[in-house]
MDTraj code that builds the backbone (N, CA, C; nanometers):
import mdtraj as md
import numpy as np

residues = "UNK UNK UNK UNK UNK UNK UNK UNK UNK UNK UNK UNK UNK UNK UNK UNK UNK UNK UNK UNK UNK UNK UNK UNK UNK UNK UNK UNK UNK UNK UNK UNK UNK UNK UNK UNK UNK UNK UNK UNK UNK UNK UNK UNK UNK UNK UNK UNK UNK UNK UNK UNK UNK UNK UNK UNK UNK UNK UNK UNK UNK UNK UNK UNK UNK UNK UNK UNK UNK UNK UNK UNK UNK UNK UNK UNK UNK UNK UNK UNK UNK UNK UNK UNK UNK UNK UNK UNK UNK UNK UNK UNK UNK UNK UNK UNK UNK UNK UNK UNK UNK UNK UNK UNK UNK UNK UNK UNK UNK UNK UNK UNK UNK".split()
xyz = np.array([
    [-1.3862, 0.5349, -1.4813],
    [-1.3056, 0.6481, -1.4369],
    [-1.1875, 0.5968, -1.3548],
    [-1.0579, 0.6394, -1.4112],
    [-0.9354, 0.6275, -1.2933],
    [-0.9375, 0.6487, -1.1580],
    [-0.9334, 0.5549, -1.0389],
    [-0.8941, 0.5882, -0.9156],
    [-0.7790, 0.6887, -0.9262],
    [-0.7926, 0.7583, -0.7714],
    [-0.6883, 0.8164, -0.7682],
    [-0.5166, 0.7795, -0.8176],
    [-0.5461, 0.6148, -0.7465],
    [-0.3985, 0.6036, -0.7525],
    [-0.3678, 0.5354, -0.8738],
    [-0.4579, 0.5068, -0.9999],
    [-0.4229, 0.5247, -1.1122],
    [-0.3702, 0.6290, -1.1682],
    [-0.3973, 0.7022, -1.1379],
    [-0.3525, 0.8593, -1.1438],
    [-0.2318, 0.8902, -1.1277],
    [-0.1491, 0.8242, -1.0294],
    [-0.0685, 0.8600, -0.9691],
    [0.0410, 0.7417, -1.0749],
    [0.0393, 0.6223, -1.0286],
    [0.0751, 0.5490, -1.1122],
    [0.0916, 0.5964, -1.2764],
    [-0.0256, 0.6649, -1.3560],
    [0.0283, 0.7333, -1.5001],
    [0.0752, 0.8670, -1.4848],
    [0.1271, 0.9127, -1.3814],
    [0.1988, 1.0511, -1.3405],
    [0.1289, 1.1258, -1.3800],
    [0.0008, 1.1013, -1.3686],
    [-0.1149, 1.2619, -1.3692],
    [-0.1353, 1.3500, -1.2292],
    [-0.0709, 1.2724, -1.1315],
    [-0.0954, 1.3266, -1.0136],
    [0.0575, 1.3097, -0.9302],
    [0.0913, 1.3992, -0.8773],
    [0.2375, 1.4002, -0.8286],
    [0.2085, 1.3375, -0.7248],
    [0.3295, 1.2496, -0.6783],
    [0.3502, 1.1481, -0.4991],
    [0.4787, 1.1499, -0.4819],
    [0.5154, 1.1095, -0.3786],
    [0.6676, 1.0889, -0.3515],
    [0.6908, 0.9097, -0.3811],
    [0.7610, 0.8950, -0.4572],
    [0.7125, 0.7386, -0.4909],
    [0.8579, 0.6938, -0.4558],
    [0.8530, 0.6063, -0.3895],
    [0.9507, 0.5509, -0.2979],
    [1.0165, 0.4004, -0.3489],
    [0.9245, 0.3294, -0.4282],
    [0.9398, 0.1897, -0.5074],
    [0.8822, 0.1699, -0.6230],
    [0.9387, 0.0950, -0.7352],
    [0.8386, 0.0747, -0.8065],
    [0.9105, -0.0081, -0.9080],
    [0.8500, -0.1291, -0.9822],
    [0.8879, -0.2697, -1.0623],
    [0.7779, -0.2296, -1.1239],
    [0.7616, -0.3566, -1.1986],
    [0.6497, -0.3666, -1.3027],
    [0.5302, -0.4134, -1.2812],
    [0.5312, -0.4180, -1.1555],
    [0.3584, -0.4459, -1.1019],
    [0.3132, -0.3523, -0.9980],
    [0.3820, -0.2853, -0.9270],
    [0.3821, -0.2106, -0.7946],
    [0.4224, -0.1098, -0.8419],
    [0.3393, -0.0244, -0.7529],
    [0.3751, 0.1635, -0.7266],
    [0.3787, 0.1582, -0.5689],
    [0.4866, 0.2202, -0.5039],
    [0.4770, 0.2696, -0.3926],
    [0.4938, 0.4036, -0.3592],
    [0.4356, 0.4635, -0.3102],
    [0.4527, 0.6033, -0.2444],
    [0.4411, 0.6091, -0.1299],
    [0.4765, 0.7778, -0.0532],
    [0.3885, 0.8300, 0.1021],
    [0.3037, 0.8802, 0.0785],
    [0.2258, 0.8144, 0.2075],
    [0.0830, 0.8817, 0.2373],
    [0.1143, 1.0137, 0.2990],
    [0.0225, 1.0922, 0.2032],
    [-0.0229, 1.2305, 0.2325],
    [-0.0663, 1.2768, 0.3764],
    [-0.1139, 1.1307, 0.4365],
    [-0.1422, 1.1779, 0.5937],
    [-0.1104, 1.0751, 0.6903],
    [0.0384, 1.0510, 0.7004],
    [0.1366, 0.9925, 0.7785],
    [0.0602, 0.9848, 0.9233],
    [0.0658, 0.8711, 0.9601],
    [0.0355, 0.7529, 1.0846],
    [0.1331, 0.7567, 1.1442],
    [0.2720, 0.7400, 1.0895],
    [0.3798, 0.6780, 1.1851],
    [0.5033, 0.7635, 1.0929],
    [0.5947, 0.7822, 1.1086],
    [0.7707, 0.8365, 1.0658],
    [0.7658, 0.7681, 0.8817],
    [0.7176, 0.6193, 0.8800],
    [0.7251, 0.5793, 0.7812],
    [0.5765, 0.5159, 0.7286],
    [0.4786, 0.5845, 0.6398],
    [0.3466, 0.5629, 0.5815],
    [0.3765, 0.5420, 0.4515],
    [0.3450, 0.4089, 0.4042],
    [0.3941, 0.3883, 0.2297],
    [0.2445, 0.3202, 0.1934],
    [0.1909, 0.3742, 0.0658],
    [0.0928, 0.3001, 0.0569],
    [0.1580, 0.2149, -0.0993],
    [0.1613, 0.1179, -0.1056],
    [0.1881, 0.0060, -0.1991],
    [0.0400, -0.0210, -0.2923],
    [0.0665, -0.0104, -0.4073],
    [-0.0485, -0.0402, -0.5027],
    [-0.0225, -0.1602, -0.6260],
    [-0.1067, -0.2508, -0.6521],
    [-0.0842, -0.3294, -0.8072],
    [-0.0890, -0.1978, -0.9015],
    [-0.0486, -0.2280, -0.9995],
    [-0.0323, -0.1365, -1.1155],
    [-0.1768, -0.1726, -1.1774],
    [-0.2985, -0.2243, -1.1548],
    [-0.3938, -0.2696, -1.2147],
    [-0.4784, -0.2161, -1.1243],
    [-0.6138, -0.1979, -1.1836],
    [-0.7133, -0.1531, -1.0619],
    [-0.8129, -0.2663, -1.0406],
    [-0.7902, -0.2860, -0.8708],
    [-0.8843, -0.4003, -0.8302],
    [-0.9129, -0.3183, -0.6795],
    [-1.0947, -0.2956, -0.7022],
    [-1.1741, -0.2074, -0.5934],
    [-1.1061, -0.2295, -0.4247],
    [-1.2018, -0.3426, -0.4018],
    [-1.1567, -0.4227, -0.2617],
    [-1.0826, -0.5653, -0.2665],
    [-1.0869, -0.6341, -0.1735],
    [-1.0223, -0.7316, -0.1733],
    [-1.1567, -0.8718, -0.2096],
    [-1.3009, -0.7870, -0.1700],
    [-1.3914, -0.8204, -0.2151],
    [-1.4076, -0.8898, -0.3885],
    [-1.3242, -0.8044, -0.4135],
    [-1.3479, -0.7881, -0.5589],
    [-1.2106, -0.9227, -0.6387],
    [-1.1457, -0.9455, -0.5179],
    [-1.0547, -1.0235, -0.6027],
    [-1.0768, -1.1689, -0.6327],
    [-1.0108, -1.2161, -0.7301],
    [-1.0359, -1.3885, -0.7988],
    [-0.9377, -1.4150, -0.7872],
    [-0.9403, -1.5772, -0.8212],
    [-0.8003, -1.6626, -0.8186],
    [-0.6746, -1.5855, -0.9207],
    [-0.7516, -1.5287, -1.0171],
    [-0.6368, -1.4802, -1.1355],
    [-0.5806, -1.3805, -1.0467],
    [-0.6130, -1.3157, -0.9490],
    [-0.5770, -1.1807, -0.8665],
    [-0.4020, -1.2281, -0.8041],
    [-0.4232, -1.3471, -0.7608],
    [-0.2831, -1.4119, -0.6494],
    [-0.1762, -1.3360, -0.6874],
    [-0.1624, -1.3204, -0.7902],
    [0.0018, -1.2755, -0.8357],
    [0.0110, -1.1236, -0.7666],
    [-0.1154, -1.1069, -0.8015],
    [-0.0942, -0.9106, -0.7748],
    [-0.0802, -0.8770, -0.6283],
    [-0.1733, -0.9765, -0.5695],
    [-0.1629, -0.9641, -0.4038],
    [0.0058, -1.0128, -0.3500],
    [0.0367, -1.1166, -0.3970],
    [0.1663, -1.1560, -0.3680],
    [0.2611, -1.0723, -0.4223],
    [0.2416, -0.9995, -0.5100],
    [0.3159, -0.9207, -0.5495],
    [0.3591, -0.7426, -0.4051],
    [0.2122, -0.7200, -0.3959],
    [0.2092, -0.6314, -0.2859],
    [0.2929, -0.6475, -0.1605],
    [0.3303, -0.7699, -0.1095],
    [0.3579, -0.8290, 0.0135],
    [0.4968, -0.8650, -0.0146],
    [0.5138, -0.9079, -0.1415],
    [0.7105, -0.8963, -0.1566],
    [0.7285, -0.7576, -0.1544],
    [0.6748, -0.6789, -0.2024],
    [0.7121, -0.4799, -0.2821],
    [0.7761, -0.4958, -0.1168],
    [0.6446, -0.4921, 0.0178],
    [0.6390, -0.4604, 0.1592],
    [0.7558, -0.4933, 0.2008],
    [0.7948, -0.6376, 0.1891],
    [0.9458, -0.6699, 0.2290],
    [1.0583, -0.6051, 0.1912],
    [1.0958, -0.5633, 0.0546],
    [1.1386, -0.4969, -0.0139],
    [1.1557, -0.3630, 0.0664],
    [1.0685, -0.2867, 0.0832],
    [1.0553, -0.1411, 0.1087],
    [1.1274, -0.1278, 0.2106],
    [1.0325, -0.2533, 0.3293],
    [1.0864, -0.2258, 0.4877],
    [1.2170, -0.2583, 0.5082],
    [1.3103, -0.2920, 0.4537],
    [1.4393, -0.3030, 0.4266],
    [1.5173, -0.2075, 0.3692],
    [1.4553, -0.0817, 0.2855],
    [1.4921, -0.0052, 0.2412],
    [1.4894, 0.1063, 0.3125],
    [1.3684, 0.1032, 0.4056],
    [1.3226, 0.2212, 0.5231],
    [1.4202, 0.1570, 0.6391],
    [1.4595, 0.0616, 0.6548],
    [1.5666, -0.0107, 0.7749],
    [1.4972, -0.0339, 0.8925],
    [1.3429, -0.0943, 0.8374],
    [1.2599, -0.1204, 0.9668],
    [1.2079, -0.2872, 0.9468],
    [1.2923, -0.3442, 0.8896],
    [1.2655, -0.4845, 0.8715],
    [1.2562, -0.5748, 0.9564],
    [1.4183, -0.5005, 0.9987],
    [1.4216, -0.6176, 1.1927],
    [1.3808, -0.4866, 1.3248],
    [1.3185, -0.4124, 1.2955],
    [1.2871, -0.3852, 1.4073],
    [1.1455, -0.4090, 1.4119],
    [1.0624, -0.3522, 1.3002],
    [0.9241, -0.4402, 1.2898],
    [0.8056, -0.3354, 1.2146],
    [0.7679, -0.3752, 1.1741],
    [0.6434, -0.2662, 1.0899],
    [0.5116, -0.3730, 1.0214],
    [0.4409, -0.2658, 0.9947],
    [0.3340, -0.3187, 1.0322],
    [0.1943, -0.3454, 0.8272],
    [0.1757, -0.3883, 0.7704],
    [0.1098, -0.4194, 0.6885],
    [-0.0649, -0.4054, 0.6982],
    [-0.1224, -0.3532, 0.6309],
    [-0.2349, -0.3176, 0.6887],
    [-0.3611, -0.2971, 0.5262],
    [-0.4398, -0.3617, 0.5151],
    [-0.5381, -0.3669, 0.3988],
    [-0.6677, -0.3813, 0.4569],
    [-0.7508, -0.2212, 0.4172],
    [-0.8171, -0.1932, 0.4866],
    [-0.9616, -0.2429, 0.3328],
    [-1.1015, -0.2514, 0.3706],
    [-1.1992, -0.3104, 0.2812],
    [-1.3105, -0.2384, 0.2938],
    [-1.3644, -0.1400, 0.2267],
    [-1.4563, -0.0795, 0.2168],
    [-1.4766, 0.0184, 0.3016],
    [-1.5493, 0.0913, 0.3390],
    [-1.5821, 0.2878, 0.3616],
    [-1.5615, 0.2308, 0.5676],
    [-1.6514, 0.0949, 0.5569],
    [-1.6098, 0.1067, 0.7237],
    [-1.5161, 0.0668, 0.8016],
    [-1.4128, 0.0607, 0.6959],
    [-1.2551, -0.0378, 0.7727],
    [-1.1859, 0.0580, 0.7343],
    [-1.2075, 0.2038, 0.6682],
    [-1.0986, 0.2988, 0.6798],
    [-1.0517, 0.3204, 0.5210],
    [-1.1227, 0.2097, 0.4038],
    [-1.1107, 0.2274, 0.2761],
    [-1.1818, 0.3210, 0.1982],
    [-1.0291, 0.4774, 0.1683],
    [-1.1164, 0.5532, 0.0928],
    [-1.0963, 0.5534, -0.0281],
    [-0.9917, 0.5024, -0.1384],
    [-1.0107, 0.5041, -0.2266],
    [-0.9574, 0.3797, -0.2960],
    [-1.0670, 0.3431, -0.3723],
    [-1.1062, 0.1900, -0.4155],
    [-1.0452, 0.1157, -0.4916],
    [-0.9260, 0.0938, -0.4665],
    [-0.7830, 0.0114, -0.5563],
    [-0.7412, -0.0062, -0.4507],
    [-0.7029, -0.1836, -0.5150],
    [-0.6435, -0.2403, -0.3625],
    [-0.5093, -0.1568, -0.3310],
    [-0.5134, -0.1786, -0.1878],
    [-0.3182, -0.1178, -0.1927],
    [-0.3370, -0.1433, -0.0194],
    [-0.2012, -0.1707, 0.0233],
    [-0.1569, -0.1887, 0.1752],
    [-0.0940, -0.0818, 0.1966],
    [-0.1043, -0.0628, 0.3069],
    [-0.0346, 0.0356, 0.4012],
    [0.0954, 0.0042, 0.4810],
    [0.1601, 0.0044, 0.4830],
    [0.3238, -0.0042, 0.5606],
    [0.3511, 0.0713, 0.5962],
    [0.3376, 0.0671, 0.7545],
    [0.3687, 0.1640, 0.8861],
    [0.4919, 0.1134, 1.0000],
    [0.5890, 0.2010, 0.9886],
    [0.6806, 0.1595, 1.0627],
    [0.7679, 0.2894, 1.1265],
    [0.8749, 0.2493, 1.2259],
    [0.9644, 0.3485, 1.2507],
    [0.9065, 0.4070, 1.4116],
    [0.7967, 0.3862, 1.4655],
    [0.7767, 0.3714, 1.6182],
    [0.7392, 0.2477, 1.6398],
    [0.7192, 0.2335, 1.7727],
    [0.6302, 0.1098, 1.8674],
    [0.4945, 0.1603, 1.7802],
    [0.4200, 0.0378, 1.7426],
    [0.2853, 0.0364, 1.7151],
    [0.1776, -0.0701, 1.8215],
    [0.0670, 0.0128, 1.8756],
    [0.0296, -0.0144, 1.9824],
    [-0.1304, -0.1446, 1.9142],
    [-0.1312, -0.2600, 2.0035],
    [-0.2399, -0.3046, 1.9470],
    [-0.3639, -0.2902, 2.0507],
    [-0.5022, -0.3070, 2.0340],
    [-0.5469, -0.3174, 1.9239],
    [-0.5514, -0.1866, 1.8552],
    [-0.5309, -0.1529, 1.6855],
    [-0.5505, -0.0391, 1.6190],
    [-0.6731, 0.0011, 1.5911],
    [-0.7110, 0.1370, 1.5698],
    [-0.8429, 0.1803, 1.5437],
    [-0.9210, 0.1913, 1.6852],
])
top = md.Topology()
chain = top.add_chain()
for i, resn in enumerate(residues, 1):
    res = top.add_residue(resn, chain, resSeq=i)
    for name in ("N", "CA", "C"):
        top.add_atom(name, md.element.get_by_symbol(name[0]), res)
traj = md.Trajectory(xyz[None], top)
């Protein structure tokens, strides 16, 4: 069965999609953290980070250029934002395709959670 954000990715499900190449989908999160909430996805479905193999590298590296990319586009590159990949039900992972979070546009306070 399709994760959600497969879903979203084959436009069965509407997002505000903010980026997107041939490996990455980016959109906003539906329930904004900060001014700027983008959740970044591989175009492939991989559960947790648990779940990834050596063949995975490209897709993860792929996620983390999209991030650079974006936060330059949101104009929070040099002021600072924040990357965030959360792993299973008790780190805040609810639905099971990898994807990072990119939070920016206030002071972000540590530690989070």
């Amino acid at each position: 069965m399709a994760t959600l954000f497969t879903k979203i990715i084959n436009r069965e499900i509407p997002a505000k999609i903010i980026y997107e190449n041939e490996n990455v989908l980016a959109f906003e999160d539906i329930n904004p953290q900060a001014p700027h909430h983008v959740l970044i996805v591989p175009k492939v479905e991989i559960p947790t980070i648990n779940d990834l193999t050596p063949e995975n590298v490209h897709h993860v590296g792929n996620l983390f250029l999209a991030a650079k990319d974006i936060a330059k586009q949101l104009g929070v590159s040099e002021r600072g934002y924040r990357v965030v990949m959360n792993c299973n039900a008790e780190a805040g992972q609810t639905v099971f395709h990898l994807h990072l979070h990119l939070l920016g546009g206030r002071r972000l306070s540590w530690p989070p959670g």
